[in-house]
C-alpha positions as CSV (number, residue, x, y, z in Angstrom):
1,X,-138.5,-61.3,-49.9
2,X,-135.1,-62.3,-48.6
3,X,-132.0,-60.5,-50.8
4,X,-128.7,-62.5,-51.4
5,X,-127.3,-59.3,-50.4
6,X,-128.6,-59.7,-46.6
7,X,-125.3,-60.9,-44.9
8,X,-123.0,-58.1,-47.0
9,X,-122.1,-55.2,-45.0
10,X,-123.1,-51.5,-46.0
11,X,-119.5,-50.0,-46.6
12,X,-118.0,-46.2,-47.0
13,X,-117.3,-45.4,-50.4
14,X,-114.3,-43.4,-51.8
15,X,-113.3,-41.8,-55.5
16,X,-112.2,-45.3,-56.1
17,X,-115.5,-46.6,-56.3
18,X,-116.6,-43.7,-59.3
19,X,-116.8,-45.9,-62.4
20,X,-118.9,-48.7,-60.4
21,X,-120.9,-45.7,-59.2
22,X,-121.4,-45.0,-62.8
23,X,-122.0,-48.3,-63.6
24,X,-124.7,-49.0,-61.3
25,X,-126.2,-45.8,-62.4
26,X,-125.9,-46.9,-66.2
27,X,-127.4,-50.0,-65.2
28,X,-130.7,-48.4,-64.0
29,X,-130.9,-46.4,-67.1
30,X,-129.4,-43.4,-65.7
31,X,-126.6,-41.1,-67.8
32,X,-123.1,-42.5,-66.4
33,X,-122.7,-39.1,-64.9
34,X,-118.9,-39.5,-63.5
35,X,-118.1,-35.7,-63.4
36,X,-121.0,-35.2,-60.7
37,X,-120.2,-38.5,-58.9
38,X,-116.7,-37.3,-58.6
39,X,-118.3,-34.2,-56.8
40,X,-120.3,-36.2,-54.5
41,X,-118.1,-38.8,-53.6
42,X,-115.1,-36.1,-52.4
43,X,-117.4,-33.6,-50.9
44,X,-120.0,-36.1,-49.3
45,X,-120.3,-39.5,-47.8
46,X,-121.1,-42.9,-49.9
47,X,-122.7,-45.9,-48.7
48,X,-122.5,-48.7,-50.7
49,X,-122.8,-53.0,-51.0
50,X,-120.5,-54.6,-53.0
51,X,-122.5,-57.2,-55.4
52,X,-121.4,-60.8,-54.3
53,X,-121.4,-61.8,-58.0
54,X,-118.6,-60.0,-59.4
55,X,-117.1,-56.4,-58.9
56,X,-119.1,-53.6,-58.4
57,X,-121.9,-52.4,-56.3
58,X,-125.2,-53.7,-55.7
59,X,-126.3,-50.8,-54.5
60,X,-125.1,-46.6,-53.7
61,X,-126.0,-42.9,-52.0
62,X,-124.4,-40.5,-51.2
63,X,-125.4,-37.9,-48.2
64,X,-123.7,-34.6,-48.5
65,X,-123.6,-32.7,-44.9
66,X,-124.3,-29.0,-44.3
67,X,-123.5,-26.4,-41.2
68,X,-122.5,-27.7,-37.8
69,X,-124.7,-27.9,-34.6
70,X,-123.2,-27.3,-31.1
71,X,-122.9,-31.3,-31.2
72,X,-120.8,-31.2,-33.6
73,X,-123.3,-32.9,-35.8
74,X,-124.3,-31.4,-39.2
75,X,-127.1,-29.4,-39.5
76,X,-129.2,-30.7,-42.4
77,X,-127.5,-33.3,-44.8
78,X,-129.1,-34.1,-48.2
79,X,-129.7,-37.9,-49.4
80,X,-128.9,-38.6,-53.3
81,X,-128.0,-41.3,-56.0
82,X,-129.6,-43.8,-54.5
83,X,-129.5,-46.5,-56.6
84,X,-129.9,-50.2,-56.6
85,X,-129.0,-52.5,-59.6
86,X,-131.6,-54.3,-61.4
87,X,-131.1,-57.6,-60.6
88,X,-131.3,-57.1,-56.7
89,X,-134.8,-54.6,-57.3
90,X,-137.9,-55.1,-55.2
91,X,-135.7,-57.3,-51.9
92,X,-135.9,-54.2,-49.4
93,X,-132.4,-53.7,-50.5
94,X,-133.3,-49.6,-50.9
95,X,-135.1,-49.7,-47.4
96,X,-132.0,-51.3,-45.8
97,X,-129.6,-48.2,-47.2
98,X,-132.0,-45.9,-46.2
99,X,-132.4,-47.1,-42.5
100,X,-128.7,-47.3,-42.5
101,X,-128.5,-43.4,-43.3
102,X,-131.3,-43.0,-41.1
103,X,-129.6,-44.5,-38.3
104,X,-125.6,-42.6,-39.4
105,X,-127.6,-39.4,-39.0
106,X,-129.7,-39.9,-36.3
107,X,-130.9,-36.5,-34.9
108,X,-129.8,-34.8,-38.4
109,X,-132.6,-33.2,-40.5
110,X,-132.7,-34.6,-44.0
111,X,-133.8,-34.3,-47.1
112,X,-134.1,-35.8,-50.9
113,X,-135.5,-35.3,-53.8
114,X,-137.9,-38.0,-54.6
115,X,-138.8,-39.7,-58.1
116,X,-142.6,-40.9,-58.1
117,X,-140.8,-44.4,-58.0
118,X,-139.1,-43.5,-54.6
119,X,-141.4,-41.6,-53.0
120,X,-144.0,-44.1,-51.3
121,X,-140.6,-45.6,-49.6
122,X,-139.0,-42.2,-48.3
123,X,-142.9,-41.7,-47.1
124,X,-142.8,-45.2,-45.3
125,X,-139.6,-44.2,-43.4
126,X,-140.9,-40.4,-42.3
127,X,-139.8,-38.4,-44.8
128,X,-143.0,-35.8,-45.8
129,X,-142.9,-33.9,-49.2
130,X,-142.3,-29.8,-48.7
131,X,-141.5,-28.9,-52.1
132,X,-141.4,-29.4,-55.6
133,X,-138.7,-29.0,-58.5
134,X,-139.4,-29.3,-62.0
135,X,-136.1,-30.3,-64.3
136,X,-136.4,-28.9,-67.7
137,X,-134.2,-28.5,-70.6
138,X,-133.3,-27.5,-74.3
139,X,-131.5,-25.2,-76.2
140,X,-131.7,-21.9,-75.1
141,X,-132.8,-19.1,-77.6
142,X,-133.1,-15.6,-75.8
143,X,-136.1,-14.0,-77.0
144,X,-138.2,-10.8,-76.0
145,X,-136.3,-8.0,-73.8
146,X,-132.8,-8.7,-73.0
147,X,-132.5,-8.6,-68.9
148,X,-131.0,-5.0,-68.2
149,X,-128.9,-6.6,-65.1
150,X,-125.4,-7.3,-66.0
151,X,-123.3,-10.3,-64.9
152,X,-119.4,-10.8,-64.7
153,X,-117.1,-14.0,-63.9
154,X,-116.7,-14.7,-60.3
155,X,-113.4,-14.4,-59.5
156,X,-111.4,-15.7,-56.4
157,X,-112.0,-12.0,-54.1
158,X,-115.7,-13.1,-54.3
159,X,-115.8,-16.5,-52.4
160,X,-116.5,-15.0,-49.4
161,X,-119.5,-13.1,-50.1
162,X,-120.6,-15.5,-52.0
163,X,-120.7,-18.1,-49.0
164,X,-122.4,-15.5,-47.1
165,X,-125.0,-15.0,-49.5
166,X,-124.7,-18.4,-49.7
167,X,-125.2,-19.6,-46.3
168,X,-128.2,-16.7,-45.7
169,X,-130.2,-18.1,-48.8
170,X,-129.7,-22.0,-48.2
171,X,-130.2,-21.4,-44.2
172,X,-126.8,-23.8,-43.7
173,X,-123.1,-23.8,-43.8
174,X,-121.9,-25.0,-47.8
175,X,-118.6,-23.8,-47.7
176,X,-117.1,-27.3,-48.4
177,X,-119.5,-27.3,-51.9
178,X,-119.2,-24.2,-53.2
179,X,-115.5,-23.4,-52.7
180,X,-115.2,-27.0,-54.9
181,X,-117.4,-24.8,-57.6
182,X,-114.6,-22.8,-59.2
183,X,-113.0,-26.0,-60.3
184,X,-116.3,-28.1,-60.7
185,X,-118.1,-25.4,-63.3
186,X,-117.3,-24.5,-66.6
187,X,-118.6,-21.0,-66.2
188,X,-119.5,-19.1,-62.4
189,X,-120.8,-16.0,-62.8
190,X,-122.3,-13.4,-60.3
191,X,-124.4,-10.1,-60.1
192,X,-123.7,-7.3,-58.5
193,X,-125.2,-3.4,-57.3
194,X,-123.3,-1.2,-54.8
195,X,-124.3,-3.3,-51.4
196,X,-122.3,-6.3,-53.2
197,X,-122.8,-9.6,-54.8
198,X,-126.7,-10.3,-55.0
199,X,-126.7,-13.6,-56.8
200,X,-124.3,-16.3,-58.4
201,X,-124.9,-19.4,-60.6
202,X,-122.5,-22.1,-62.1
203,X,-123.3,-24.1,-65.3
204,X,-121.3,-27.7,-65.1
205,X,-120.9,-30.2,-67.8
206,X,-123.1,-33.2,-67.2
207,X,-122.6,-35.7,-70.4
208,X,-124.6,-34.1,-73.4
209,X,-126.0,-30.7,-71.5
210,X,-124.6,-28.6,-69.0
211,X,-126.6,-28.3,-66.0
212,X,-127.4,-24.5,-64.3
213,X,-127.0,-24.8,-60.6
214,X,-126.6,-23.6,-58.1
215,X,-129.0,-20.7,-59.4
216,X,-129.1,-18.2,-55.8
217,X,-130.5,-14.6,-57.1
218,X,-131.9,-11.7,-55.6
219,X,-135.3,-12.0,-57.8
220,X,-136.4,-13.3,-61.0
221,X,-135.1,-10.3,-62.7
222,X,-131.4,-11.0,-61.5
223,X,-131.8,-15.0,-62.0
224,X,-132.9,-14.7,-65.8
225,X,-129.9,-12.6,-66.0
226,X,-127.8,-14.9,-64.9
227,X,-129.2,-18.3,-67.0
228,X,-128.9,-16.1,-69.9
229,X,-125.1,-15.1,-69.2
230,X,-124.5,-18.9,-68.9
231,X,-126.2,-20.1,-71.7
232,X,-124.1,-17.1,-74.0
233,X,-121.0,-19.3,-73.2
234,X,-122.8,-22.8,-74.1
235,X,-123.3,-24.6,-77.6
236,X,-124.9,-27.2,-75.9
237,X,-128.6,-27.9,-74.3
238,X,-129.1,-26.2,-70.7
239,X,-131.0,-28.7,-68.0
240,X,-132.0,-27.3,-64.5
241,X,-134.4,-28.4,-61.7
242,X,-136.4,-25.3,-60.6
243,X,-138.4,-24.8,-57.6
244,X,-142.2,-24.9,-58.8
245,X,-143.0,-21.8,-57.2
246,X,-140.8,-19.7,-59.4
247,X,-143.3,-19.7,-62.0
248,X,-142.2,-16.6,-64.0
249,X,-138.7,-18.0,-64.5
250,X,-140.2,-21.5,-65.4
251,X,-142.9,-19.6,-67.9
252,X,-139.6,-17.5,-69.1
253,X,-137.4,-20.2,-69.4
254,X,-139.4,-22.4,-71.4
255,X,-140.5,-19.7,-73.8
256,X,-136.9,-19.9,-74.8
257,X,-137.0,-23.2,-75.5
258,X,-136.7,-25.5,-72.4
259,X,-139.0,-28.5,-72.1
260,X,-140.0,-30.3,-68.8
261,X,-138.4,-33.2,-68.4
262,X,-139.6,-34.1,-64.4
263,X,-141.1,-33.4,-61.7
264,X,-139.2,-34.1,-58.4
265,X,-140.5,-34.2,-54.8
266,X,-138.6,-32.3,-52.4
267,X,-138.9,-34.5,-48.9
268,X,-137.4,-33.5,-45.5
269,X,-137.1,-35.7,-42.6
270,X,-137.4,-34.4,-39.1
271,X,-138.0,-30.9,-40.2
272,X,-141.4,-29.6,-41.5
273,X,-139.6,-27.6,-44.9
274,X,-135.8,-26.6,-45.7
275,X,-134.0,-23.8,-43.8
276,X,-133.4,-20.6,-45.7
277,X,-135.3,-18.3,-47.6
278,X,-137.1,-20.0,-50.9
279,X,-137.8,-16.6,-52.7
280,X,-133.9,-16.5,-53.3
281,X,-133.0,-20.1,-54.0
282,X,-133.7,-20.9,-57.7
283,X,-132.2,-24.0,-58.4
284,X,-130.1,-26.8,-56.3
285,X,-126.6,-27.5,-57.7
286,X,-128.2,-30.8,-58.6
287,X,-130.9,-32.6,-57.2
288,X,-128.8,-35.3,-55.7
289,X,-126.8,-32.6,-53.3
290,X,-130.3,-30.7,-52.2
């Protein structure tokens, strides 16, 4: 079916497009979520149509690049927000952004997390699933054995261990993300034995909860450790998208009083699963950044 949005150009975005960013995702019954679009939009790259019917998009993603190649080119970037309004659903408006990214990063591997509504398209344009995350949420009430490992704040002499341990557990470059943490997060706190830093997480307002990620960690031992240190500092419901095959922490998490909330896909495109090692990565910073 032919869209009225066929002639428009796909355009850059900036920070100045944020509240239509949050508009279009209000208008697809998504939270507004303005203090992670402001991430996104300054540390990655927007694509957007305007809606020839008044101001504001039509449509929005954002892919946030990781690491360098000899090229010059990044080495894995991650697709998110992608977002079309209502009114403009169901034209190919989604495929046409998509092939658009598709054909920006030609010869990049990529990768999303998929809804169940997105995925059949994402499958359509190459993209094959390698993962899932399951977002869950709730008050958090500690119960059974405290964890025995202790946490502290990160403070500014840490950045660079933690981008090592950074870059060795997500398998790319992030240094342009997670230096933007200290100012992003409400609380970033670390763990520690004599070799150094062995994990790090961040909890972030995102309107009524504050979401844990990036969860990195050592083991399950060291990444309870650290979701309980975060939620200590928090009056308000914790929500976080773990990686299904961390089933103790999911079992442990939800015991203190987390509920599922979704299941996403994790999709890659043009390499068979993500870079990195998995047994160490918890939780993404947020879906929408991989």
């Amino acid at each position: 079916m032919p869209s009225p949005l066929d002639e428009f150009p796909i355009r850059r975005l900036t920070i100045g497009d944020l509240r239509f960013c949050a508009d279009l995702s209000e208008n697809r019954g998504w939270p507004r979520e303005e203090h992670k679009w402001g991430l996104l939009l300054t540390a990655g790259t927007g694509y957007g149509i305007d809606d020839p019917e008044g101001k504001g998009l039509a449509t929005a993603c954002v892919v946030t690049s990781y690491g360098d190649t000899p090229s010059g080119s990044p080495g894995l970037a991650a697709v998110g927000m992608v977002l079309v309004a209502e009114k403009y659903a169901r034209q190919g408006v989604g495929r046409r952004l998509m092939q658009h990214v598709l054909a920006a990063f030609a010869g990049t591997p990529l990768t999303l997390h998929a809804t169940p509504c997105g995925q059949p398209l994402y499958e359509q344009l190459g993209f094959i699933a390698s993962g899932r995350a399951e977002m869950v949420s709730g008050r958090f009430r500690p119960h059974g054995q405290a964890p025995k490992i202790a946490t502290r704040p990160a403070t500014a002499s840490d950045l660079q261990e933690i981008l090592r341990l950074d870059g060795d557990v997500f398998g790319e470059d992030r240094t342009r993300m997670i230096t933007r943490l200290p100012a992003f997060a409400d609380r970033f706190r670390v763990t520690e034995d004599a070799t150094g830093i062995t994990g790090y997480a961040a909890a972030w307002p995102n309107m009524a909860t504050d979401v844990v990620g990036p969860l990195i960690a050592r083991d399950t031992e060291t990444a309870k450790a650290l979701i309980a240190s975060l939620a200590a500092g928090s009056d308000r419901p914790l929500r976080t998208d773990i990686d299904v095959r961390h089933q103790e922490l999911l079992e442990w998490i939800k015991a203190a009083g987390a509920e599922t909330v979704a299941f996403n896909t994790v999709m890659t495109y043009g390499i068979p699963a993500l870079p990195g090692d998995w047994t160490r990565r918890f939780a993404p910073l947020t879906v929408a950044a991989g």
